[in-house]
N, C-alpha and C positions, 0 to 999 in steps of 0.2 A: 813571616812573608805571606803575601796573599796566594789564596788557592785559585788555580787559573780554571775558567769557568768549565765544565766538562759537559759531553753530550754523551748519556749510555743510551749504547743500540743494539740490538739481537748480532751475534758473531754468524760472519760468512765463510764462505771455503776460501772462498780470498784475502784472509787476515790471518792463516796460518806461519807466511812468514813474517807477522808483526807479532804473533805471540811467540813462534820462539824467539825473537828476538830478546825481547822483555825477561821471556822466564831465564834466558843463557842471560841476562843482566845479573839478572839473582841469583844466578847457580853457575858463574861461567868455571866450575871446574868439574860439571857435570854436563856441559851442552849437547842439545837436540836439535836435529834438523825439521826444517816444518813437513817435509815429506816422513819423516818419522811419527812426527809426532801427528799426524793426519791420519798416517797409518796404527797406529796405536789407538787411537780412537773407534776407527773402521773398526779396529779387530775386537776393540771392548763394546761393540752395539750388539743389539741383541733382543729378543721379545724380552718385555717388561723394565729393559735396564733405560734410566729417564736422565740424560744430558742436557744442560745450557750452557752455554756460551754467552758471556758481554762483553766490550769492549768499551771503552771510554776515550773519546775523541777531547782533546781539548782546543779553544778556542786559539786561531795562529799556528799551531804543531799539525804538518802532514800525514803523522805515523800517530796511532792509537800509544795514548800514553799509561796503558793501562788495562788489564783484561781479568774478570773473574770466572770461576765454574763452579758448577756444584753438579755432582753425577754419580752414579750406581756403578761398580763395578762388579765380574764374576767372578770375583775372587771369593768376595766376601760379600753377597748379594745379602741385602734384607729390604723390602718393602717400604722401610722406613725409617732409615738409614742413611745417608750422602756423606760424601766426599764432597768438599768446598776447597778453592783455590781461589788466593786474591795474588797479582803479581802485578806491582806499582814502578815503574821508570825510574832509577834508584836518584835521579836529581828533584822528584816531586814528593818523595816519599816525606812522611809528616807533615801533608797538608790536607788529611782529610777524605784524599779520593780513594785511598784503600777503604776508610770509614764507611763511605756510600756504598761500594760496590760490595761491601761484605753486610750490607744493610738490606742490599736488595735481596743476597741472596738468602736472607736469612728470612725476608717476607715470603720468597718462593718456596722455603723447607716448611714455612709453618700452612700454607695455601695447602702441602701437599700431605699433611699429618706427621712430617717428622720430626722419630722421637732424639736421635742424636747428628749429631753433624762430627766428621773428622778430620785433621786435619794436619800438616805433618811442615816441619819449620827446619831450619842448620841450626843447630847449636848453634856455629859461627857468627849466626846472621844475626847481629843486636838488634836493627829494627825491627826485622822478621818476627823475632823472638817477641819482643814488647810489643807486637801487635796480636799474636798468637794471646797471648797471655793477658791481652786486651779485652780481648773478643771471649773471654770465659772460657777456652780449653786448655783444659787438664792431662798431662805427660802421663799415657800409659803405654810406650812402648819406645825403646830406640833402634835406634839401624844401626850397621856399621857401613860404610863405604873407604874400601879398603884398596892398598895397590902394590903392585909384585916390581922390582925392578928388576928385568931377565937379562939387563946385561952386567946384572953383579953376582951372578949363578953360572955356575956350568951344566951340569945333568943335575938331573932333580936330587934332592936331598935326602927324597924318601927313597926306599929299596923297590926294583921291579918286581908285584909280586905275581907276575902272570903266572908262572907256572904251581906257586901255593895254589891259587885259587882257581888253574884250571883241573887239579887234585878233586877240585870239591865241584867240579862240574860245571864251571864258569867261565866263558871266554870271552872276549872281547872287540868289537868292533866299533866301525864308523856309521854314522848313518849316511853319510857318501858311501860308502861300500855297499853298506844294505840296502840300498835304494831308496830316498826318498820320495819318489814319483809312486813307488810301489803301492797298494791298498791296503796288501798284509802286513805292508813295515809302519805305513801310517796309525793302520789301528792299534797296532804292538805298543806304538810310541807314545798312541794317547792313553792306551790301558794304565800304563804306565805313569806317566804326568799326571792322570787322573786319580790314581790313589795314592802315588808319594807326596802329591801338592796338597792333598787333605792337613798332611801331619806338618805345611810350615808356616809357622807364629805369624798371628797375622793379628791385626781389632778385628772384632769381633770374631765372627764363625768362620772357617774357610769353605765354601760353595763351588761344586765342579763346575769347566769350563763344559760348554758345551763341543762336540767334535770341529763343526763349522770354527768356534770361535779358538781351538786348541791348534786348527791348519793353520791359521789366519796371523798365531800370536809365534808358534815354535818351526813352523813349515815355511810359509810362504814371507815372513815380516822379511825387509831389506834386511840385510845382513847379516843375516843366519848363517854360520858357516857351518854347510852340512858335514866337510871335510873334517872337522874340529871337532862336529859334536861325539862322544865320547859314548857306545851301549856296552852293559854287559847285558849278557844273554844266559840264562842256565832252563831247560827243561822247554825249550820252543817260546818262551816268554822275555820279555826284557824284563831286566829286574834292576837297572841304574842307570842313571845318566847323566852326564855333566855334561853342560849345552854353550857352545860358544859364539858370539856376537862382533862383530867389528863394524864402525860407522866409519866410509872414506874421508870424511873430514876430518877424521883423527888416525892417521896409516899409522904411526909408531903404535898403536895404543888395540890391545882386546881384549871382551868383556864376558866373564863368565853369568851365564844366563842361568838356567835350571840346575840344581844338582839334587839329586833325591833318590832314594832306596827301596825296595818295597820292604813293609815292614821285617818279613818273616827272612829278611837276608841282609840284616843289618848286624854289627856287630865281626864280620868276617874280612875289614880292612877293602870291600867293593868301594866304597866313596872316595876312600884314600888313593887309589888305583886310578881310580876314573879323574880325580885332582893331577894324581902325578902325570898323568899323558895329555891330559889339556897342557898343563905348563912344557912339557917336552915338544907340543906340538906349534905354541908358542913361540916359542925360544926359537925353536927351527925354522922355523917362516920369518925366523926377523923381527918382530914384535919387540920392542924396547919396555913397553909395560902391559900388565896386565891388573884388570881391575876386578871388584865381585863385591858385593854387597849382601851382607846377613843381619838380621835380626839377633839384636846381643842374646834372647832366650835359644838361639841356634847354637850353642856351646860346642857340639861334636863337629860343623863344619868350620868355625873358628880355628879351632883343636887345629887342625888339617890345614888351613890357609897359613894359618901362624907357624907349622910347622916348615912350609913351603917359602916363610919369608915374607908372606904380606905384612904390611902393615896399615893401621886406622890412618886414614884422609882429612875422615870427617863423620860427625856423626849427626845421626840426623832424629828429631823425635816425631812423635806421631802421637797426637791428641784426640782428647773428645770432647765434648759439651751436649749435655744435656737440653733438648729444649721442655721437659715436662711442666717448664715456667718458665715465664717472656721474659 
């Protein structure tokens, strides 16, 4: 079938709701809102981190049939490094314009000296997949995206272990209780995100958020439930936390965000504690599922999910390719 003629243009703040459109085409069992996903961008900018946007207009179609990216996050910052996204209108798909828009950006990685491109596909997704695998990237890592069904549990599975663990100096709060407007609870939060987030699997390196960019992504992002989010506390420090999320276009449904330890207080059943009160907290507010995503090299929070019931959705990979040769 013929390729209907397309026009690429630089992406505006006004095609946010055609690009989630498009990517919830591709992923509608994972969909984003375009004020999310506006705001997830807002919150990944930053000095030195380099974003594009295109969009692909086809000739006769009102709505962009098509949109690519290629961008630096702070997770895993390197100079010379991108993240590339191609997402194709699933009735045009196999005609090509994924081909151009991942051509273009591929002209833009080599403009800019880089050495690898990343880039992450469903399993599920057979086209996805044979385009991934098109375009010369290589599986080095999976995800899990995983999901609870709370109305086939009554109280959590695991044992309460509040008072083991407040034996050893540990207690536990919300960060609704603790205040999140506060400065001292703010900084607690990010000391904290800041060095548990070092140690999860990730390509390449993992690079700290900067404060600005750690309010932006765990503080202020919609949907943050401060109520939900889960600290433990031992010695005036946080030392864990499981972070909770829910988008109103999905009410039955909420998403576990952060979960991580600091090193030196790992091992003493905090993560598992701080799982089991997300899910109680859950279940009690009505929530019919809960969702969380880990990296299969993430074994210990698996361990803990799978105890609690979750089970795998979907799995997702995550690539690279080399450009040290065109």
């Amino acid at each position: 079938m013929r390729s209907p003629r397309i026009q690429v243009r630089e992406g505006r703040d006004e095609d946010y709701a055609a690009i989630a459109r498009l990517r919830n085409l591709n992923n509608p069992t994972d969909p984003r809102s375009a004020e999310e996903l506006r705001h997830l961008d807002r919150a990944f900018s930053g000095p030195g981190l380099y974003r594009r946007v295109l969009l692909a207009d086809a000739e006769g179609v009102p709505e962009p049939v098509a949109y690519a990216t290629i961008d630096q996050t702070p997770f895993n910052f390197h100079p010379h490094k991108y993240w590339v996204h191609v997402s194709v209108a699933p009735e045009l798909q196999g005609r090509g314009i994924g081909s151009e828009l991942f051509g273009r950006l591929l002209a833009v990685a080599r403009s800019r000296s880089a050495l690898v491109l990343w880039a992450q596909v469903r399993l599920d997704h057979a086209n996805g997949l044979a385009f991934f695998r098109r375009q010369g990237f290589v599986e080095r890592r999976r995800f899990r995206r995983s999901r609870l069904d709370l109305s086939t549990i009554g109280r959590s599975p695991l044992p309460d272990r509040t008072e083991a663990l407040a034996a050893e100096g540990i207690r536990f709060t919300t960060l609704a209780a603790a205040g999140p407007d506060r400065s001292e609870v703010r900084q607690r939060y990010y000391e904290l995100h800041r060095s548990a987030g070092l140690d999860t699997p990730i390509l390449g390196e993992s690079t700290e958020l900067s404060y600005e960019q750690f309010l932006r992504l765990e503080i202020e992002a919609p949907g943050r439930l401060a109520e939900g989010t889960v600290l433990a506390e031992a010695g005036g420090q946080y030392v864990g936390v499981t972070s909770l999320e829910h988008d109103p276009s999905k009410p039955d449904e909420v998403h576990v965000g952060f979960t991580g330890t600091l090193r030196g207080f790992r091992g003493k059943g905090i993560a598992t504690e701080l799982k089991r009160r997300s899910v109680e907290y859950a279940r009690l507010h009505g929530y019919r599922w809960m969702t969380a995503g880990n990296d299969f090299a993430n074994t210990a929070i698996w361990a803990i999910n799978e105890r609690l019931g979750f089970r795998t959705a979907q799995t997702v990979l995550f690539g690279e390719r080399s450009l040290d040769k065109p």
